[in-house]
N, C-alpha and C positions, 0 to 999 in steps of 0.2 A: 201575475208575477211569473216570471219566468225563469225555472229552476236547470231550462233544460242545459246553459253552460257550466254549471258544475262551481261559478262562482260564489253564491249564495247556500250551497247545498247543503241541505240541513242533517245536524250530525244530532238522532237519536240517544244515540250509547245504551246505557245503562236503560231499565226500566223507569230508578229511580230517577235519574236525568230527566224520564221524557214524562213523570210524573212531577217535578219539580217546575219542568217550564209549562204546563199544563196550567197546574197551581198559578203562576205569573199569570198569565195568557186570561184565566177565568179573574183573576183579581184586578188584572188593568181594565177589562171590560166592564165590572165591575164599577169602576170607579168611574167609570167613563159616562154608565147610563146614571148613575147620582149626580155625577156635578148638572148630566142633563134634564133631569131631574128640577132639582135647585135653579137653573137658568130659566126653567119656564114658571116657576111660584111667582 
């Protein structure tokens, strides 16, 4: 990915911002390796 145009460029902010998308980020993966999980039973 390519952040270097300034397009996409990701806005930290706050601590608690970059701990709340954090939280997101570990919960969609997360769910990601369960449903993969479940697809191979």
């Amino acid at each position: 990915r390519n952040w270097g145009d300034g397009s996409e460029e990701p806005s930290w902010g706050t601590p608690a911002q970059t701990a709340a998308l954090s939280a997101e980020l570990a919960q969609e993966a997360k769910s990601s390796a369960e449903m993969g999980v479940t697809e191979r039973r």
